[in-house]
C-alpha positions as CSV (number, residue, x, y, z in Angstrom):
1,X,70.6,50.5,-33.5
2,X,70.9,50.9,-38.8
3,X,69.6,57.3,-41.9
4,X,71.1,57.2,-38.1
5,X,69.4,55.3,-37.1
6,X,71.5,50.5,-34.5
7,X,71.4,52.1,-39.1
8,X,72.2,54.8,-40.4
9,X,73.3,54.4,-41.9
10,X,69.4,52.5,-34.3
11,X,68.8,50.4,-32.3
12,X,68.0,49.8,-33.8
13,X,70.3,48.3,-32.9
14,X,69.4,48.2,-34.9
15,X,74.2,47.1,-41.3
16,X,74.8,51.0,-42.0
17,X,73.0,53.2,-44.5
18,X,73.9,56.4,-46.1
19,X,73.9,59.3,-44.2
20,X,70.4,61.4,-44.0
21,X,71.2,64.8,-44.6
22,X,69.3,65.5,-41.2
23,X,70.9,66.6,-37.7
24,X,70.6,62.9,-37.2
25,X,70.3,60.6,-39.6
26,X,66.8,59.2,-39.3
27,X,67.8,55.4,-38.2
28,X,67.0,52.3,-40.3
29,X,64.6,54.4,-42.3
30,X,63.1,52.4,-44.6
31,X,60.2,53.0,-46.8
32,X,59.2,49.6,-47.2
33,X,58.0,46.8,-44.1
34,X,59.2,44.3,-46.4
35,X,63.0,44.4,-45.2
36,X,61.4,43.5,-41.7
37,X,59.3,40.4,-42.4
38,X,62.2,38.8,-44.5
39,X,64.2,39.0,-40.9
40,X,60.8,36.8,-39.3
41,X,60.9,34.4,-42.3
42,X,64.5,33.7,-42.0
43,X,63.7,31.3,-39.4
44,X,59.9,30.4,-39.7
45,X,60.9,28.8,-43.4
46,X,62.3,25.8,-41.1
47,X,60.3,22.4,-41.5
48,X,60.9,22.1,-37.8
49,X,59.2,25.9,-37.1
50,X,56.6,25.0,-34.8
51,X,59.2,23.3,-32.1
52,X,62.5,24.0,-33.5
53,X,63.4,27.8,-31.8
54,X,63.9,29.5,-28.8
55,X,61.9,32.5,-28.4
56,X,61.6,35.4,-26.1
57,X,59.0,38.6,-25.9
58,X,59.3,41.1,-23.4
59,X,56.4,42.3,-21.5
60,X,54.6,45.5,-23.6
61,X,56.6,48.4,-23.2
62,X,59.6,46.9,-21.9
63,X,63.1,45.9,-23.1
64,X,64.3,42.3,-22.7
65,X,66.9,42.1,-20.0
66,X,69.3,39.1,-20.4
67,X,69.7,38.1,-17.0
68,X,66.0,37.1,-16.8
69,X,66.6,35.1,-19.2
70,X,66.5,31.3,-18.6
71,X,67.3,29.9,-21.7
72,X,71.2,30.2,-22.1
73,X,71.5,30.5,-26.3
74,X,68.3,33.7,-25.7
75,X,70.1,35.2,-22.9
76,X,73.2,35.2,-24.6
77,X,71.7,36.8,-27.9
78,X,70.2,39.4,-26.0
79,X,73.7,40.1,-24.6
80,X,75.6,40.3,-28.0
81,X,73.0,43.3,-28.6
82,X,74.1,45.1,-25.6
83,X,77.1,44.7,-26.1
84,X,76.8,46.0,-29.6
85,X,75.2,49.0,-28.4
86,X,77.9,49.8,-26.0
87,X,81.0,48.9,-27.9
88,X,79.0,51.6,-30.5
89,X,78.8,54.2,-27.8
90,X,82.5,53.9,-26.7
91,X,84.5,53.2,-29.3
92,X,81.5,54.8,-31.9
93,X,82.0,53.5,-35.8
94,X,85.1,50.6,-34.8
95,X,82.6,49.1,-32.3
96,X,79.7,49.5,-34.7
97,X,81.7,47.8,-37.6
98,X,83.0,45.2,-35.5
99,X,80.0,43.7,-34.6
100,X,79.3,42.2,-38.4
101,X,80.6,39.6,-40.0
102,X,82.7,40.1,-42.8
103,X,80.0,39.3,-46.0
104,X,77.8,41.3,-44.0
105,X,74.7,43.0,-46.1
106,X,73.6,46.5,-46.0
107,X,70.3,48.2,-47.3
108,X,71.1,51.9,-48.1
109,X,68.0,53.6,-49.7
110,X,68.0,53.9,-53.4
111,X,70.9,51.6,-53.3
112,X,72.2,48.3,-54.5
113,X,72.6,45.9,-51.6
114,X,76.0,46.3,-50.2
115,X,78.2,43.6,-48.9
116,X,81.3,43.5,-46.8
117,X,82.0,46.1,-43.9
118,X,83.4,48.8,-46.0
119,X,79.9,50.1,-47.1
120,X,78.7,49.3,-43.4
121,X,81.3,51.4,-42.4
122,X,80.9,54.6,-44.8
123,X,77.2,54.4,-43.9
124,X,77.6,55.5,-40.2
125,X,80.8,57.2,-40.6
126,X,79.5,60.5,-40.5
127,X,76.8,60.4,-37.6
128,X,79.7,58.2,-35.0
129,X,82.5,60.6,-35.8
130,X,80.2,63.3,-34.3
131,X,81.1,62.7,-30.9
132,X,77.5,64.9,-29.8
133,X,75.5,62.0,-31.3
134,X,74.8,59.0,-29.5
135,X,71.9,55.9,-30.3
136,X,70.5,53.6,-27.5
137,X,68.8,50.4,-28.4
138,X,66.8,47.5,-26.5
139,X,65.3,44.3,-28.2
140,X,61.5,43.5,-27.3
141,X,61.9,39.8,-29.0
142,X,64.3,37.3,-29.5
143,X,64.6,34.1,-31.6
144,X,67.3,31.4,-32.0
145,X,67.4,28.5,-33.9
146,X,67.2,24.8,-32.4
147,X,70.9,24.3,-33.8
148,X,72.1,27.6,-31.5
149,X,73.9,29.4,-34.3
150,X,71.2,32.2,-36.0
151,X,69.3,34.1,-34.4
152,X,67.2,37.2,-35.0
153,X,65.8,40.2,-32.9
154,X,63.6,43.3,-33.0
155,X,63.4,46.0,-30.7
156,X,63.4,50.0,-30.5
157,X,66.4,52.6,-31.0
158,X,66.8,56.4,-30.2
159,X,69.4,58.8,-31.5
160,X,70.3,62.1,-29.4
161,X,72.2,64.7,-30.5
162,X,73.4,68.7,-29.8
163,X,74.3,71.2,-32.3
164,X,77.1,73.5,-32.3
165,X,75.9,75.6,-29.4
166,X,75.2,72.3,-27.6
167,X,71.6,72.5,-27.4
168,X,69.7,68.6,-27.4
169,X,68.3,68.5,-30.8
170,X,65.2,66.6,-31.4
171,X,65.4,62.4,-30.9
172,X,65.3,60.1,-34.0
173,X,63.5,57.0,-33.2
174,X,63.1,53.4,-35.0
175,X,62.2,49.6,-34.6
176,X,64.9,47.5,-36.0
177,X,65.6,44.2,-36.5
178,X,68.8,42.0,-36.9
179,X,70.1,39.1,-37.6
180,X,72.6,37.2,-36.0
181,X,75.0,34.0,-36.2
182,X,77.5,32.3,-34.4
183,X,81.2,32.4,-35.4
184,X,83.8,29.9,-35.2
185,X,84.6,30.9,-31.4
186,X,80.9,31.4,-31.2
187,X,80.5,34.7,-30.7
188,X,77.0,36.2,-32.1
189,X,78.2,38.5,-35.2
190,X,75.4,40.3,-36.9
191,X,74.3,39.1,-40.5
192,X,72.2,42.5,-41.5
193,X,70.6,45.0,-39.6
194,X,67.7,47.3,-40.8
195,X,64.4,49.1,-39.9
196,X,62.7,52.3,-40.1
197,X,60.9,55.2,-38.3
198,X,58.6,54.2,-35.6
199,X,56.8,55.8,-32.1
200,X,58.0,54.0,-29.3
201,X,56.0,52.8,-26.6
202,X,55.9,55.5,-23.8
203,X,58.5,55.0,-21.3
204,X,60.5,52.5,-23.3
205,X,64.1,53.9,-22.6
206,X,63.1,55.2,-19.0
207,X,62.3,51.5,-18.0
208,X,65.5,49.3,-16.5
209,X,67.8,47.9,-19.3
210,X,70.4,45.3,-19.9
């Protein structure tokens, strides 16, 4: 959800970063837009890119919802990210961590490129193991390839927290995007995950989600 930000490293939704020395890290905060077109380009390199994905947008200001979803392969992309998101809010850094694949990459500012889930993990260690902060993240578009095993999608992500008295601190919002594939038991594992600070559309995470 992905600074705190589904990176902290969202969401958003959405590979970790290091910790912002903030209340809450700022999510996926990257300085550069580059990070997010190399996510689009992943799949519009294709030969085939006119015909060969699946692709979803959500109406503006909305979330995508899987189950209005006809198209099996988008429907069950869009899933995977909920699911992300929840196994995140439940089970906080383990459910984060266990959504990526193993040779996962990270993009930490001022960093090298990490690979692997160790540095994914030490990235949102800190903001998950405070039990007062907690990210919700929704995807606006989805892609997948005409083969069914990589995907990508963007969306929005907002981290809440309290401070020691319990008082709501101030939100931490972001667009994200990630990219998925398939594993052997084909189960959508995410590839990288990065973003940076954005202003979501008004009444983004009031509106019915997945």
């Amino acid at each position: 959800m992905m600074d705190v930000a589904r990176m902290t490293a969202g969401p958003g939704h959405v590979g970790g970063v290091a910790p912002d020395p903030s209340p809450i890290p700022r999510m996926r905060r990257f300085r550069s837009t580059v990070h997010c077109a190399l996510a689009a380009l992943l799949l519009a390199a294709s030969p085939h890119a006119a015909h060969a994905q699946r692709r979803v947008r959500a109406d503006a200001g909305r979330p995508l919802i899987a189950e209005s979803l006809a198209d099996t392969a988008l429907a069950s992309l869009v899933r995977a990210e909920g699911t992300f998101m929840r196994e995140t809010d439940t089970r906080r850094v383990d459910g984060w961590v266990d959504a990526f694949v193993d040779d996962a990459a990270s993009f930490a500012p001022r960093a090298p490129i990490g690979v692997g889930t160790a540095p994914i993990r030490a990235g949102m260690g800190r903001a998950l193991g405070d039990s007062s902060v907690h990210v919700v993240w929704h995807p606006v578009y989805a892609e997948v390839a005409r083969s069914g095993d990589l995907g990508y999608t963007y969306g929005y992500a907002r981290w809440s927290s309290r401070d020691s008295t319990g008082k709501a601190l101030p939100t931490s919002d972001s667009k994200y995007v990630t990219i998925w594939r398939r594993d052997a038991a084909g189960r959508w594992k995410v590839v990288a995950d990065l973003g940076n600070e954005a202003k979501v559309p008004d009444g983004f995470f009031d509106a019915t989600h997945p």
